[in-house]
Every structure is written in C-alpha cells, then in structure tokens.
C-alpha positions in Angstrom: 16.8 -70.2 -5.9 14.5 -72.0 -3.4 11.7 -68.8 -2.2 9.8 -71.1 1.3 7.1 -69.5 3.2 4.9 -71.0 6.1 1.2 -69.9 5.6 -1.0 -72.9 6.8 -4.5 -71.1 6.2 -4.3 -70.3 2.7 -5.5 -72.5 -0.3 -2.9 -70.4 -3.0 0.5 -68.5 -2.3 2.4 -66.4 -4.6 6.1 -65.6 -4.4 6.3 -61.8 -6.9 10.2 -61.8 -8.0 11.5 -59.0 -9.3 7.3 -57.4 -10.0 6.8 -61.0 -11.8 4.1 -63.4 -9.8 5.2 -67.0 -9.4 3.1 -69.7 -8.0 4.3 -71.6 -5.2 3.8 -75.1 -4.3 2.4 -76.6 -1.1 4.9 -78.9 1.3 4.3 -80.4 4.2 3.3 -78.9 7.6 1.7 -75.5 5.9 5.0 -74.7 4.0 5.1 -73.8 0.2 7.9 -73.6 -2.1 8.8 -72.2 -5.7 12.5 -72.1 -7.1 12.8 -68.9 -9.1 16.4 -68.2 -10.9 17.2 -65.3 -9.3 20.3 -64.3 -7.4 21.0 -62.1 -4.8 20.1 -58.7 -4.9 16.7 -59.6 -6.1 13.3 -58.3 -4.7 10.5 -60.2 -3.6 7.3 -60.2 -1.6 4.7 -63.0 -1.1 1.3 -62.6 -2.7 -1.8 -63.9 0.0 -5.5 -62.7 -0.8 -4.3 -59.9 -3.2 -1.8 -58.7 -1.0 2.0 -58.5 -1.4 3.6 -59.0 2.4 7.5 -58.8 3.0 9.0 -62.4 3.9 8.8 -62.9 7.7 11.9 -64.2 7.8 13.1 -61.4 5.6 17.3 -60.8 6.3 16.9 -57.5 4.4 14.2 -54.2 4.0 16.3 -51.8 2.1 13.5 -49.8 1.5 11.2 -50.2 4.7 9.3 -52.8 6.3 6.1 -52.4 4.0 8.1 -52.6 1.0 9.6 -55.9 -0.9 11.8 -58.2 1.0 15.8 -58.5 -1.0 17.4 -61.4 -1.6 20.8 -61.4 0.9 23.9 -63.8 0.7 25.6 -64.3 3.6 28.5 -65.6 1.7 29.2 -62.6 0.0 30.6 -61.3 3.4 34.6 -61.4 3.5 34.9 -62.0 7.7 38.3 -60.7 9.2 37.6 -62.8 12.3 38.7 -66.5 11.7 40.9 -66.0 14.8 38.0 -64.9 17.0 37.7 -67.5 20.0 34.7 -65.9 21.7 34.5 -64.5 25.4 32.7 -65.7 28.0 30.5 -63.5 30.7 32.4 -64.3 34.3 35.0 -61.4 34.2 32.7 -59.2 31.9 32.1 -55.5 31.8 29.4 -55.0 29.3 28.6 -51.1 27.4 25.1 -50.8 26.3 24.7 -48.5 23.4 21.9 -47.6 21.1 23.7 -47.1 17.2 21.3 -44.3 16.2 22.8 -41.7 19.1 25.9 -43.7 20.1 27.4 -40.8 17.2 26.4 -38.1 15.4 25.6 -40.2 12.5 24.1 -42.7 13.9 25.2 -45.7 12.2 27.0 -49.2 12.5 30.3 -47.7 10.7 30.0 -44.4 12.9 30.3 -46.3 15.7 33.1 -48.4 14.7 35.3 -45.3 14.7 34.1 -45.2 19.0 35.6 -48.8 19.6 39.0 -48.0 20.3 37.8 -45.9 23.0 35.7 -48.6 24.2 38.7 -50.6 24.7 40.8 -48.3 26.0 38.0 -47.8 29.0 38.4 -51.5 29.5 34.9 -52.7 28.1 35.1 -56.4 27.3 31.4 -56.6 26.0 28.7 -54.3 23.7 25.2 -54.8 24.1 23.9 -53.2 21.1 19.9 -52.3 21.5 17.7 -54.0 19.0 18.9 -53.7 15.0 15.7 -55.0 13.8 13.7 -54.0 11.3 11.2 -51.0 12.6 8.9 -48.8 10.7 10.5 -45.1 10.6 13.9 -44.1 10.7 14.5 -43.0 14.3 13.5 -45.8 17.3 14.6 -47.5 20.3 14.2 -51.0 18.3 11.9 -52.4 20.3 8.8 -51.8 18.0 10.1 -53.9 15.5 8.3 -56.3 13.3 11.1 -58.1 10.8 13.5 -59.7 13.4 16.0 -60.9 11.0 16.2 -57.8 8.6 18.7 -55.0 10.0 17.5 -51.6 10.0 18.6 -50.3 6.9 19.1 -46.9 8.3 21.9 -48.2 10.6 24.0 -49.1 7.8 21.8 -52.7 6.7 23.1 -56.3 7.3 26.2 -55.7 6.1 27.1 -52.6 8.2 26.2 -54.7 11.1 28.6 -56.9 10.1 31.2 -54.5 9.7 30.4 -53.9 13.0 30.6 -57.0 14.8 34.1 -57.5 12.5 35.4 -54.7 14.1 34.5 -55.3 17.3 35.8 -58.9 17.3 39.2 -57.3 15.5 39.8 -55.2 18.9 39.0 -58.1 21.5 35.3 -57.2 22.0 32.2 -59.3 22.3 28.9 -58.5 20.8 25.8 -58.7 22.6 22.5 -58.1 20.6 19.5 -57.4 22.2 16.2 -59.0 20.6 12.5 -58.8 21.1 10.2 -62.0 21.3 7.8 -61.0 23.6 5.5 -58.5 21.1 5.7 -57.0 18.0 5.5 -53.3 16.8 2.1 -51.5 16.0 3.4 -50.9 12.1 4.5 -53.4 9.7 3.7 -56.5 12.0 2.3 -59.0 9.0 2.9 -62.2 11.2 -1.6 -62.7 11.6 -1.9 -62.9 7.7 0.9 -65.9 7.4 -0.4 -68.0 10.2 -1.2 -68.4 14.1 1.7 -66.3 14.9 -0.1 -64.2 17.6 -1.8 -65.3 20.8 -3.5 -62.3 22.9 -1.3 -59.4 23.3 0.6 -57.1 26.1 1.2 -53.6 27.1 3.2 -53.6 24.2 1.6 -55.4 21.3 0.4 -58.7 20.1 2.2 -61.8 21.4 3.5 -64.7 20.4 1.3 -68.3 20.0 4.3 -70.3 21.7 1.8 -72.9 23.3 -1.1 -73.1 21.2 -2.1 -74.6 17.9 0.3 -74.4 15.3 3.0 -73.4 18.1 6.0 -75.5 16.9 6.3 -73.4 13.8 6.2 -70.5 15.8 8.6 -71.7 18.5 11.0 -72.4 15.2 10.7 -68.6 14.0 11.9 -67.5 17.4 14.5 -70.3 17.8 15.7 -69.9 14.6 15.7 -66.1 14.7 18.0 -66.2 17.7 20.2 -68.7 15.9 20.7 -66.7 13.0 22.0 -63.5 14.7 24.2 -65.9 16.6 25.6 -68.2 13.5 25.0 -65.7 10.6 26.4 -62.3 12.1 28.9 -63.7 14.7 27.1 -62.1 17.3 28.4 -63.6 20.8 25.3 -63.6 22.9 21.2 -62.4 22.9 20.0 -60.2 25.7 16.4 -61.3 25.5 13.8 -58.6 26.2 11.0 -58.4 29.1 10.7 -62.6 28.9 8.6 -62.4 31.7 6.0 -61.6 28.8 6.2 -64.8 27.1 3.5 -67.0 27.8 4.1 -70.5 27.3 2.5 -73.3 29.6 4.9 -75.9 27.3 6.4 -78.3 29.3 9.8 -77.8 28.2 9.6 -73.3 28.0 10.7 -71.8 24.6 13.4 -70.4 26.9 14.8 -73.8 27.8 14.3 -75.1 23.7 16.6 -71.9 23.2 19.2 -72.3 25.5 19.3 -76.2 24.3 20.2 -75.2 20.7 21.8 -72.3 21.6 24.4 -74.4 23.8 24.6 -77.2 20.6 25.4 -74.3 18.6 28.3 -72.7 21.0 29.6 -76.5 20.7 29.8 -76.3 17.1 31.1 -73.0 16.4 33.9 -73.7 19.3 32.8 -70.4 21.4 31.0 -69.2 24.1 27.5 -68.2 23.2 25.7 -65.9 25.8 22.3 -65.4 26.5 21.1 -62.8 28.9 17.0 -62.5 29.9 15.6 -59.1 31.0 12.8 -60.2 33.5 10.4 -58.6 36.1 10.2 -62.3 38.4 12.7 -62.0 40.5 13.3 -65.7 40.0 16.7 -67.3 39.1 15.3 -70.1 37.4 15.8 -68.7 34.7 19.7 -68.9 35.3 19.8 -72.0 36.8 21.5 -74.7 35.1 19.0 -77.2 33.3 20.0 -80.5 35.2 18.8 -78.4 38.4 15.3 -77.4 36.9 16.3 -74.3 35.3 15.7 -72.7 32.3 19.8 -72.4 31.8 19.8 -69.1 30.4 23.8 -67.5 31.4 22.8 -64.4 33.3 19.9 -62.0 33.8 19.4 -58.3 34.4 18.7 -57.4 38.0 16.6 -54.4 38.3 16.8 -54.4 42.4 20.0 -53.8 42.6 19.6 -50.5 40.0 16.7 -49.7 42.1 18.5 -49.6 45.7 21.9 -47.9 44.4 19.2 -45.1 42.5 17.5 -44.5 45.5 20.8 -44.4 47.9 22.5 -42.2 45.4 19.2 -39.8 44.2 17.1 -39.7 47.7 14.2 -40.4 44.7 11.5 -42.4 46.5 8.3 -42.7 44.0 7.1 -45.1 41.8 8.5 -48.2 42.3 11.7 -47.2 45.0 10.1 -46.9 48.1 10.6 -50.2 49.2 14.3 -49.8 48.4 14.9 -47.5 50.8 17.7 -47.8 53.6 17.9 -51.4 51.6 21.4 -50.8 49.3 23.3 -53.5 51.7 20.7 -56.0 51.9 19.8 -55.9 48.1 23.9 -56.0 47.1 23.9 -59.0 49.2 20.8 -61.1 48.5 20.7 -59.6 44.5 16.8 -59.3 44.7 15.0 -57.4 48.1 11.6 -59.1 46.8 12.7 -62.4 47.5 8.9 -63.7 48.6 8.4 -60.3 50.2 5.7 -57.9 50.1 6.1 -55.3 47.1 3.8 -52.1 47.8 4.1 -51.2 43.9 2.9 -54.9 43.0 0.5 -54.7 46.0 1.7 -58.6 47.1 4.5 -60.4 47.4 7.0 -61.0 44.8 9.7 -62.6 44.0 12.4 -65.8 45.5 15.4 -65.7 47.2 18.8 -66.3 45.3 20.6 -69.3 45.7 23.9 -68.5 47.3 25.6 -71.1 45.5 24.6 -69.1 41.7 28.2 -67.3 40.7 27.4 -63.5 41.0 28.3 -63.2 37.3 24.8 -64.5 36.3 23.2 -60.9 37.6 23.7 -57.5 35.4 24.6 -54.9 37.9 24.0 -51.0 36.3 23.4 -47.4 37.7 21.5 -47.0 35.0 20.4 -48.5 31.4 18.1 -47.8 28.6 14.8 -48.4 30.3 15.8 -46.8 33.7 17.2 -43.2 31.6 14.5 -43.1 28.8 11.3 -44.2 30.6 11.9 -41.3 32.7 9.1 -38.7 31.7 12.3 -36.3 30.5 15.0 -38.8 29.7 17.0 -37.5 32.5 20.2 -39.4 33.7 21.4 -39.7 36.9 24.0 -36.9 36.6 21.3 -34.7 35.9 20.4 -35.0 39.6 23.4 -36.6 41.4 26.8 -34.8 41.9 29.9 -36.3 40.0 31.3 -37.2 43.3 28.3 -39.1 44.6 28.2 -41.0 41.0 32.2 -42.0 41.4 31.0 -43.8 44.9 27.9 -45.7 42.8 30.5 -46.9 40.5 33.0 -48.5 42.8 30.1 -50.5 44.4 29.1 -51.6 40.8 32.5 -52.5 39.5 33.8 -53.8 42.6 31.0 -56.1 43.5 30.8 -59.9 42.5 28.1 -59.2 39.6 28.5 -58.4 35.6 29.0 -54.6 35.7 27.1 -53.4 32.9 27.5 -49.4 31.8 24.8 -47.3 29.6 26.7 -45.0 27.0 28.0 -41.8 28.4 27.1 -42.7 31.8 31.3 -43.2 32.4 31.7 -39.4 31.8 28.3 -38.0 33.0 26.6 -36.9 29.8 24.8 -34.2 29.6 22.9 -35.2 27.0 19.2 -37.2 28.2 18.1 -40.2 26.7 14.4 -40.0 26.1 11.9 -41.9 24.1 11.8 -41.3 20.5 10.0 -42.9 18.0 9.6 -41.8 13.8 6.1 -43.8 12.7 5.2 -42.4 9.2 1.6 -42.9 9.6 0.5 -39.5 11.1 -2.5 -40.9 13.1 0.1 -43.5 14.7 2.7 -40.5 15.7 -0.2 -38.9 17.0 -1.5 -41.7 19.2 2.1 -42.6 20.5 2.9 -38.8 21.2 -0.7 -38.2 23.4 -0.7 -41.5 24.7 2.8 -40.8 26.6 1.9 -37.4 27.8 -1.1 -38.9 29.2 1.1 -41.9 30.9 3.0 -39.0 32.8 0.3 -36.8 33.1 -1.7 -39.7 35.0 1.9 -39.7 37.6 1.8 -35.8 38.3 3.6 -34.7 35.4 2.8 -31.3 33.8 2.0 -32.6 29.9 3.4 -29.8 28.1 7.2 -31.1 30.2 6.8 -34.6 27.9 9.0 -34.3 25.3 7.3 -34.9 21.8 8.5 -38.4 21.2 8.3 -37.9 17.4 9.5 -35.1 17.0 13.2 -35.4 15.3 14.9 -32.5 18.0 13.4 -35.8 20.7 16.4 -37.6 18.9 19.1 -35.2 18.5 18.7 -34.2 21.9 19.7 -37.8 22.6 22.9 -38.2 21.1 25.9 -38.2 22.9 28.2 -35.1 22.5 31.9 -36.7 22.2 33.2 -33.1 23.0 32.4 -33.4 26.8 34.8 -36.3 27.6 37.7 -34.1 27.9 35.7 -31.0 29.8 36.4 -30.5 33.8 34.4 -32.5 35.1 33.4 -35.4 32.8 37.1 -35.7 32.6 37.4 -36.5 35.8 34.8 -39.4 36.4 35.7 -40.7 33.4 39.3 -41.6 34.8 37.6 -42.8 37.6 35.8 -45.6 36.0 38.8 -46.5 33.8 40.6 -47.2 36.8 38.1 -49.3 38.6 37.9 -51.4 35.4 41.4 -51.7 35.2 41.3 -52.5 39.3 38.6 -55.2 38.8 40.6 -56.7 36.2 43.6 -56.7 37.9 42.9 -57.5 41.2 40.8 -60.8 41.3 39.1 -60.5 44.8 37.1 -57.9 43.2 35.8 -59.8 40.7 35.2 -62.7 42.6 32.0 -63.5 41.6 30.9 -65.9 44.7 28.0 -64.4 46.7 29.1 -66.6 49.4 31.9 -64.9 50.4 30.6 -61.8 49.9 29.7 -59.6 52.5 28.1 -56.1 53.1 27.9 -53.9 56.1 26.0 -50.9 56.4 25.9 -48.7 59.2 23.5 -45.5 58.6 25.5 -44.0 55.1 28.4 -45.7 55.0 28.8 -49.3 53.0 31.6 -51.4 53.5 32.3 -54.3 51.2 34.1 -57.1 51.6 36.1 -58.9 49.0 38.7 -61.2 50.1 41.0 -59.9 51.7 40.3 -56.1 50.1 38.0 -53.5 51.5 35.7 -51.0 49.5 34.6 -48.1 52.0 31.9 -45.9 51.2 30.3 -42.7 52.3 27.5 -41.7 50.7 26.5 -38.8 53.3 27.2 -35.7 51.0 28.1 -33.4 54.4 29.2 -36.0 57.0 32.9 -37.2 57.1 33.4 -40.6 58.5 36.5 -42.1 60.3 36.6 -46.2 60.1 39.0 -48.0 61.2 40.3 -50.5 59.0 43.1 -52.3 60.1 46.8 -52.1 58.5 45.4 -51.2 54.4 46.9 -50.0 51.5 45.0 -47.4 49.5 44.6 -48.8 45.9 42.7 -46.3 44.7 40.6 -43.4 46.7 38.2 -40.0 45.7 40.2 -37.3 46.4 40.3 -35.7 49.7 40.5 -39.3 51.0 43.0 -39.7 53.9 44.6 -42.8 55.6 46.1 -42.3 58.7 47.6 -45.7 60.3 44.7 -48.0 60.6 42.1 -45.3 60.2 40.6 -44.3 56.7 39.4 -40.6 57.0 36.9 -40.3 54.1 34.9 -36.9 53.1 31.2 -36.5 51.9 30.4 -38.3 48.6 33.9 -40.7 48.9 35.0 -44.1 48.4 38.2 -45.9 49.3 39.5 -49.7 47.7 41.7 -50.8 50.1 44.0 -54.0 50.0 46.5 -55.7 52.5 49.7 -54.6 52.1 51.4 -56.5 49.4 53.7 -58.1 52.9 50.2 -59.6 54.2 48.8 -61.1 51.3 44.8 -62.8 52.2 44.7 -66.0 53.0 
C-alpha cells in the first residue's frame, strides 16, 4: 500500500511500518510517498528529524494520539443502510448528546441501545459532540488534535459506524460536530509537518487558511469534513466557533466547504447538512451563495437561548442583561444585536436578519453544551427553574418557526449537571487546566474551592445522565410534555412553518403570544399572576394543567401555556 504525507520543509521523510523504517520519496507540492506491502491492521508513524509523529490524517489511534497511527479499511465495514435516503433540516428536531455520559458506559454501542427512545420522543436528528481523537480518555472533544481518528475510547471508527448504522436503521440523521478553528494543547503535531498553524486563540493554535502554503491546509480541512460525510455516512457537520477562522481568501474556506460539500450531497443522492456555531450575528453565513453568502444550511442562534434563559431564570449577569424584557423582540428578529449596542462587547454588534431567510436556518435551544457546562458548576436550567416554568420554554421553542434543537436530559429535567471535564495525562497540563478554570470563575465572583476539579474522574461521573429518573414524578411529567409538542409540531404544520414573515409575537408585561397561522400559543411566564386573554372561538390542542377555557376566554395559571387552534369547522385561511 501507498503511505503519502505532506511535509514541505523537510529534506528526508520516513514512513516506520510495523517498527521497520522505510524511506519515502518526494512528489510534487511538498508531498512524499512510499508503497510498503502492508495491509490493514498495520502500524505506522512518520519519521521527521528523529522523531516518529502519528499521520495527520490518521483514521485510527487505538492506542492514543502520541502513539502509531493503524492502517483502517473502510471497506471492511458491512453497511445496513443502502436504503438510507438522507433527511433534510426544514422539519428537524435535533438531540445533542455527548457519547461519553449520554450512558453509563459511555460508548458508541451504549448509546445505540438509547435510540429507540430517541425515536419514540420524536427526535429526527443527533448531533453527536466531537468523536475526534483527544489526548486522555474523558473530554468534551473539543481539544482534539487527529480530526479523522475516532476516539478509541468511544468504541473507535468502527463503533462510530455502528452507530450512525443504527441510527440510519431507525429513521435518524446524524449530525457530527467538528473543530477547525484550534487544536488541543496535547498531541497537536500539525507545526512539525508544515505551515499548518497561523497565530492562535483563546483556545489554541489556529489554522494558516490564508497564508503561505494555505491550499494544503484548506485541503486538510475540506477533506476532513468530506470524509466524516462520505466515509461514515454522517448526514451533516455542525462546525464549531467559525467565527475563529481567519481567512481574508477571497472565496472563505467556509464557502470552498459548502461548494464541495453540495457536489458531494449531489453524488451520494442526499441531503448533506452543514450547521456553523458563530458569535457574528451575521446570516451570511446562511445565505445562499448566488446572494453573497457563505451558503452554509443553518446556524446556531445564541440570542434566542440568551432571551428565553433570562425570561425563564430572572439570571441577569454576564452576557444577559441586554436580554432583558427582550424574549418577543429576539423570537421575532432571531438576533437582538442586529447593529445594536452590546454592553458585554462594549459596541455594537451584529445585523439584522433577512425576513425572507426560512426560520429553519436558526438552531433554537433552552440550553446546549456550552450554555450547561461553561457554567462555573455545570448547572442546568432545572436546577434553578421549576418544571412548570421549563414546560412553557419548551412550547415557545418547539412551536416557533426555527430548528428546535434539545441538549440530552433536558426533555425530562435531569438532575444530573453537565460540567467541564477533561482527563490530560501529563500532570503539569491537568494541573494548569484545573487552576486556570478556578481562576476564570474566581475572576467572576465565584468562590474557587465551588469549581469543580475538571480532572478529576467523579467531574465525569457526575455528568452522566441517570436513565432511572425518566419515569420518577416529576421528570415524568415534562417529559410527556415535550413528546407531545414534538408530535404537535409535526402534526400540525402552522407550527412548523418556518417563515419569519408570517410570524408574529406579542408581548404584554409576562405573557407571550405567538402567532402561527391560524393557531395560537399563549404563555404566562408570571410564576404567581393568573392571566385571562381573550382569544376568540379556539380549541385547546394541548394546555399545562390547571389551564381553563371558557368560551372565548383562555384562563391560564402561573408558569402555563396553551396551543390553541381554530376549531376544525373554521379551518385558517
């Protein structure tokens, strides 16, 4: 077999198979070559200066990411899903999960045996947090330095592919998230290859997507993303903090993605997603490519988490207090800092939202990943918010025109947190990552000793979700409430209408009223006040209890919501 490697800089390359050194041959464009007879299974590392590195395109680390690369076959696979035809986003409800505390143990076949539930709740899409290689055992992903290589912990490549099988075998899309914008502070080898990096971030070094030597690196990205997508049958990317790539390229390594990513969907003969997590507040990013976009499909939109946290948790530090009194504006206009001043930015920020963009392209969410576990105690939402109050936040989310997108457990009210963990081997690393946090926190008036130790492994048990609770009193409870509003949204069109143009919002002190079509979803989110609207002639599709309709008047308690419809007689127009 054919062993390729791009390393520019250097004069001689080695490819050591199997502890044997071969040497390799240089190609054009920095790239060297050496066929070796070896099959898969084999080991191998690249020898530069001395030094045997993993591949950086490795596809698997059985035994950790400063180890020997394996040889992996994708062909060796037997896929289940030749019948598979792909889902697109418009009509989506997307679960976020992380597969080391999604179960007990933590790995791709573990959480296999939770998919039935997941369609059963009436999830159509799972965003799996990053499956890249990472050093340790125990992370949130994003510290990872061999993007093609599955962590080996989770089960390896081909767990993952048991995984997406399964998945695809029960109707459900796959959504990966990756991570272009850095690299992890262990195991990132990139510098010794070749001009990968170009100055760094708050979270590591970057990428050199504009500068000399660029096109190679743009192809590592490109053809990372590609891989997942081809090679795994993974149905779309959620693409980490993108506001952190910097590329002054004329055409944006976002743009080169979604151009090959689209070629790809047109080969393969289904829908390919790709969903950007940025801090802009700019939908150029979703904007089709013929009208100047970057023509990515959809993007997170932290604003609206950030309006529905502070109407439903009173919490106004950090970045909320803008967001206060706000909820109706920010469900209607998707981003409050549209060109407006942000006092956590200290300026303005931002651009207003086309009306004419399809709702779908904007993740709605109570809460996610980043919003539980950069919390200084991984605290959810239900640690702070009664159940009735989070029933209310979750008919606005799953009956507004945007992608509703759930964080595991959240459907029941877990009572587990989600904090940071991480599991660096190098003892001087774990030390700087575990005093660096508590000083983050203790910097934002947090007592230091509250921080949980972020490498210590009781930081990740803590985390995982306890199966046990979804049939308690209680969890019970909200978790039959957001299986019927899944099963609403899907059955009643108007509430998934995804056209912001015919959506409307009016607030009036607590109470939020939202139109969709025809259909009516009332809300009071004053926890002591009842409220009396009137309506017109409704039907009550579905209601929190205590909820009352009396002729043309809805009667609705503290911490209560109402979806209400035309009778069937009066159908909208």
């Amino acid at each position: 077999m054919t062993f390729s490697v791009w390393a520019p800089a250097h004069e001689r390359v080695l490819v050591r198979v199997d502890g044997r050194d071969h040497d390799m041959v240089a190609g054009r464009d920095g790239w060297w070559h050496a066929d070796v007879p070896r099959e898969a299974g084999a080991d191998y590392a690249f020898v530069l200066d001395g030094d045997a590195l993993p591949d950086p395109r490795s596809l698997w680390q059985p035994n950790g990411v400063h180890a020997a690369s394996r040889v992996y076959d994708h062909s060796a696979f037997r896929w289940t899903d030749s019948a598979w035809t792909g889902r697109g986003l418009p009509g989506a409800v997307i679960y976020e999960l992380h597969i080391g505390t999604f179960t007990s143990s933590g790995t791709f076949d573990g959480a296999i045996e939770r998919l039935d539930y997941l369609v059963s709740l009436g999830i159509t899409h799972v965003e799996v947090m990053p499956v890249n290689s990472f050093d340790g055992t125990a992370g949130w992903g994003y510290d990872g330095v061999l993007w093609g290589a599955v962590h080996e912990p989770y089960g390896g490549p081909d767990g993952f592919k048991r995984f997406v099988d399964a998945c695809h075998a029960r109707g459900l899309a796959v959504l990966l998230d990756v991570v272009y914008n850095h690299l992890g502070p262990s195991g990132a080898y990139l510098d010794r290859f070749g001009p990968y990096f170009a100055g760094s971030n708050d979270w590591g070094p970057g990428l050199n997507l504009d500068g000399e030597g660029a096109d190679e690196v743009r192809r590592y990205v490109v053809d990372n993303a590609l891989g997942w997508l081809r090679d795994f049958h993974v149905d779309g990317l959620r693409l980490d903090a993108v506001h952190a790539l910097v590329d002054r390229s004329a055409v944006h390594v976002l743009e080169q993605l979604a151009v090959e990513v689209d070629a790809l969907s047109a080969g393969l003969g289904r829908p390919l997603t790709l969903v950007a997590e940025s801090d802009l507040n700019d939908a150029r990013l979703v904007t089709a490519r013929e009208a100047g976009g970057h023509g990515l499909h959809a993007q997170w939109a932290d604003d609206l988490h950030h309006a529905l946290h502070v109407a439903l948790s009173g919490e106004t530090f950090g970045y909320y207090p803008d967001f206060e009194g706000q909820l109706g504006k920010t469900l209607r206009e998707v981003f409050l800092h549209a060109n407006t001043w942000s006092s956590f930015r200290g300026r303005r920020h931002g651009r207003p939202v086309d009306p004419g963009l399809p709702g779908y392209r904007f993740l709605a969410y109570l809460q996610n990943h980043d919003q539980v576990g950069n919390r200084a105690t991984g605290d959810r939402l239900s640690a702070r918010v009664p159940t009735r109050r989070l029933a209310v936040g979750a008919a606005i989310v799953l009956c507004s025109p945007y992608t509703p997108m759930i964080f595991m457990g959240e459907e029941w009210a877990a009572s587990t947190p989600w904090q940071f963990f991480a599991s660096f081997p190098d003892p001087e690393l774990a030390e700087a990552v575990r005093t660096g946090r508590r000083r983050e926190f203790g910097r934002h008036g947090w007592d230091e000793q509250e921080v949980p130790d972020p490498v210590d492994p009781e930081t990740v048990r803590r985390s995982v979700l306890r199966w046990d609770e979804v049939a308690e009193d209680g969890h019970r409870e909200l978790l039959e409430t957001y299986r019927a509003l899944i099963a609403l949204r899907r059955s009643r069109p108007e509430l998934a209408d995804p056209r912001l143009d015919r959506f409307d919002v009016r607030e009036q002190g607590q109470v939020l009223v939202l139109h969709r079509g025809g259909s009516r979803v009332v809300c009071n989110l004053g926890p002591d006040t009842e409220v009396r609207l009137d309506t017109g002639p409704l039907d009550v599709l579905l209601a929190s209890p205590g909820v009352e309709v009396a002729g043309q008047v809805v009667h609705l308690p503290g911490d209560s919501f109402a979806v209400l419809s035309p009778p069937a007689a009066n159908p909208p127009r």
